[in-house]
C-alpha positions in Angstrom: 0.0 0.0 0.0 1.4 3.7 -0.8 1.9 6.6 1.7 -1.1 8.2 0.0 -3.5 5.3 0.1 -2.5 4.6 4.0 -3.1 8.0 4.7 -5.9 8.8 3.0 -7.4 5.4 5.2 -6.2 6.6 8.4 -8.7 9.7 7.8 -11.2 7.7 6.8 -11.0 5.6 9.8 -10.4 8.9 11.8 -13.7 10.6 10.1 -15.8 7.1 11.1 -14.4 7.8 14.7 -15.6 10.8 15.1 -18.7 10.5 13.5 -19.4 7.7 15.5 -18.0 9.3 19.0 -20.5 12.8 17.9 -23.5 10.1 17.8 -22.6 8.8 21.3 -22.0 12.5 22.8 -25.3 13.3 21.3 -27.3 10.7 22.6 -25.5 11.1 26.0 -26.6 15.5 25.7 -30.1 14.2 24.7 -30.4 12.5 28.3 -29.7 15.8 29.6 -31.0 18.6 27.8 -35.1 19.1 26.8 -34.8 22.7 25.7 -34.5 22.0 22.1 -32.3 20.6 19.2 -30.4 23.9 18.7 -28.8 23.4 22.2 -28.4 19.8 21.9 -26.1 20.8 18.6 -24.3 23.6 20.5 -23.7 21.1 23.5 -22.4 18.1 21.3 -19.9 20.3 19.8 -18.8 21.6 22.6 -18.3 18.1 24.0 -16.7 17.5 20.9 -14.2 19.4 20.7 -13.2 19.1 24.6 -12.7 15.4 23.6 -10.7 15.9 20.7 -8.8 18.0 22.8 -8.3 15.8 25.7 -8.8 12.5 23.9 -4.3 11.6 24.4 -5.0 12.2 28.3 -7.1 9.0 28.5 -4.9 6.2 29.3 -7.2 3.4 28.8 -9.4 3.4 25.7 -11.7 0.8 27.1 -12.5 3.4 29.7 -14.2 5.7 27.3 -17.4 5.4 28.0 -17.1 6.6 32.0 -14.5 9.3 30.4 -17.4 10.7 27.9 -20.4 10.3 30.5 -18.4 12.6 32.5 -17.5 15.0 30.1 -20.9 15.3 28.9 -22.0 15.9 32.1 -19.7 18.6 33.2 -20.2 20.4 29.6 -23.8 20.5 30.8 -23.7 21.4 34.0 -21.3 24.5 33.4 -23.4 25.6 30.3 -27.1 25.4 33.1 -25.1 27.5 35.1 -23.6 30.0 32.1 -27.5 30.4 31.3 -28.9 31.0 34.7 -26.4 33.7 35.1 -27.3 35.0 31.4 -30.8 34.8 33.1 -30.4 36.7 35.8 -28.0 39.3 34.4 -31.3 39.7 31.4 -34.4 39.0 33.3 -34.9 42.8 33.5 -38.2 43.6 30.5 -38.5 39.4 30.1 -42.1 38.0 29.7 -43.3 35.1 31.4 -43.2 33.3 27.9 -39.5 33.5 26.3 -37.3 30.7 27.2 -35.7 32.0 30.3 -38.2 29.9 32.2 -36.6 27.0 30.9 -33.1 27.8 32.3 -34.5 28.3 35.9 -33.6 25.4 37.4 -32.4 25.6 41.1 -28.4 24.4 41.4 -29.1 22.0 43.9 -32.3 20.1 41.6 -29.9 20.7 38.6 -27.0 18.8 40.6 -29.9 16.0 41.6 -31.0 15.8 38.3 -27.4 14.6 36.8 -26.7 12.2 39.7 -30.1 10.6 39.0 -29.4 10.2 35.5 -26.3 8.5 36.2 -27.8 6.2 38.2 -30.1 5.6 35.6 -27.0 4.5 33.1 -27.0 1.4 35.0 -30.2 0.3 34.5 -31.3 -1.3 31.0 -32.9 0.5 28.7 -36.2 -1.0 28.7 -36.2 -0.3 32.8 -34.8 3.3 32.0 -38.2 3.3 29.7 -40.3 1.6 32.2 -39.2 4.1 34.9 -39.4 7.0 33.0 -43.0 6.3 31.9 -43.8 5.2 35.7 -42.4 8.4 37.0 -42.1 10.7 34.7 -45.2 10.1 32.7 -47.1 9.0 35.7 -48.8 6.3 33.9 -49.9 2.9 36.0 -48.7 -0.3 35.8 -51.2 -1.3 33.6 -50.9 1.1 31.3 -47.0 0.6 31.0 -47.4 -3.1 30.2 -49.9 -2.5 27.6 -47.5 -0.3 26.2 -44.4 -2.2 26.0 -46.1 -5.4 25.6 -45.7 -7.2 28.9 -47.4 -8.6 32.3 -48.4 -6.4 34.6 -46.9 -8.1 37.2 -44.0 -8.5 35.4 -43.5 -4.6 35.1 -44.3 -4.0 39.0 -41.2 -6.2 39.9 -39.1 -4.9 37.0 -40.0 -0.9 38.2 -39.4 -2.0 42.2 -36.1 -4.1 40.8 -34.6 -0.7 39.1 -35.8 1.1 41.9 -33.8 -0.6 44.0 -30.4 -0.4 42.3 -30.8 3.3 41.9 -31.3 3.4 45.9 -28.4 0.9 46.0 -26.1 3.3 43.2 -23.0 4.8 45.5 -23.7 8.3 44.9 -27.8 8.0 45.8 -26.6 6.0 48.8 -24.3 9.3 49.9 -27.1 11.6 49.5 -29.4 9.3 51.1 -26.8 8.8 53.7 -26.2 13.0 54.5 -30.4 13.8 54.4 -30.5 11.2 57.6 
């Protein structure tokens, strides 16, 4: 094989890389961020490019995943706390209905609200789903099992089963741990 044709399929291999790493970071924002797909776009760049940049400090590639989960989240957090102080700097002449009411999440929830979902990474994704639609969606256990095809039964154990390892997760234990 030339110089040129090994070099011209290292950057292939590179561009699939990244193109599969920028699917992964996106997912990951996704998990984090409901104010809309312009600031899921901002959010994966900007995770991007802090992993390109810092991608020859991780030692062991098979610990990516914990690497980019973190990343991800700290991107986040520091960009809810860049737009609550835009918020409070701007709030002067704001009406009830522009999106500054979607940035006004308290530090403390916003903090609770990554640990959760961190805790939810270690659950499955069909009890991340059967969770979500438990207690975020509010819907009974009927409901859910008609939904995703299953016993009722079958999704009270599974729901109480998740609920469990989240209670059992190291970092809801701590928190659990300083409230008593």
């Amino acid at each position: 094989m030339q110089y040129a044709e090994r070099t011209q399929y290292s950057e292939q291999a590179e561009q699939r890389f990244y193109s599969a790493l920028r699917e992964r970071i996106e997912r990951m924002v996704r998990r984090y961020v409901h104010t809309g797909d312009d600031d899921v776009e901002d959010l994966t760049q900007e995770c991007l490019i802090r992993v390109f940049n810092n991608l020859e400090n991780l030692r062991d590639m098979e610990r990516i995943d914990p690497w980019l989960r973190t990343v991800v989240r700290n991107t986040v957090f520091t960009w809810y706390r860049e737009r609550k102080r835009e918020q409070e700097v701007c709030s002067v002449g704001l009406e009830q209905e522009t999106e500054s009411s979607v940035y006004s999440i308290p530090e403390d929830d916003l903090l609770l609200y990554f640990v959760i979902q961190e805790a939810m990474q270690t659950l499955s994704d069909a009890d991340q789903q059967m969770f979500e639609l438990r207690y975020g969606a509010g819907m009974s256990y009927r409901e859910i099992a008609q939904q995703m095809g299953l016993n009722e039964e079958a999704v009270r154990k599974r729901i109480t089963r998740a609920l469990n390892r989240l209670r059992a997760h190291p970092i809801i234990q701590s928190i659990i741990a300083e409230g008593a």
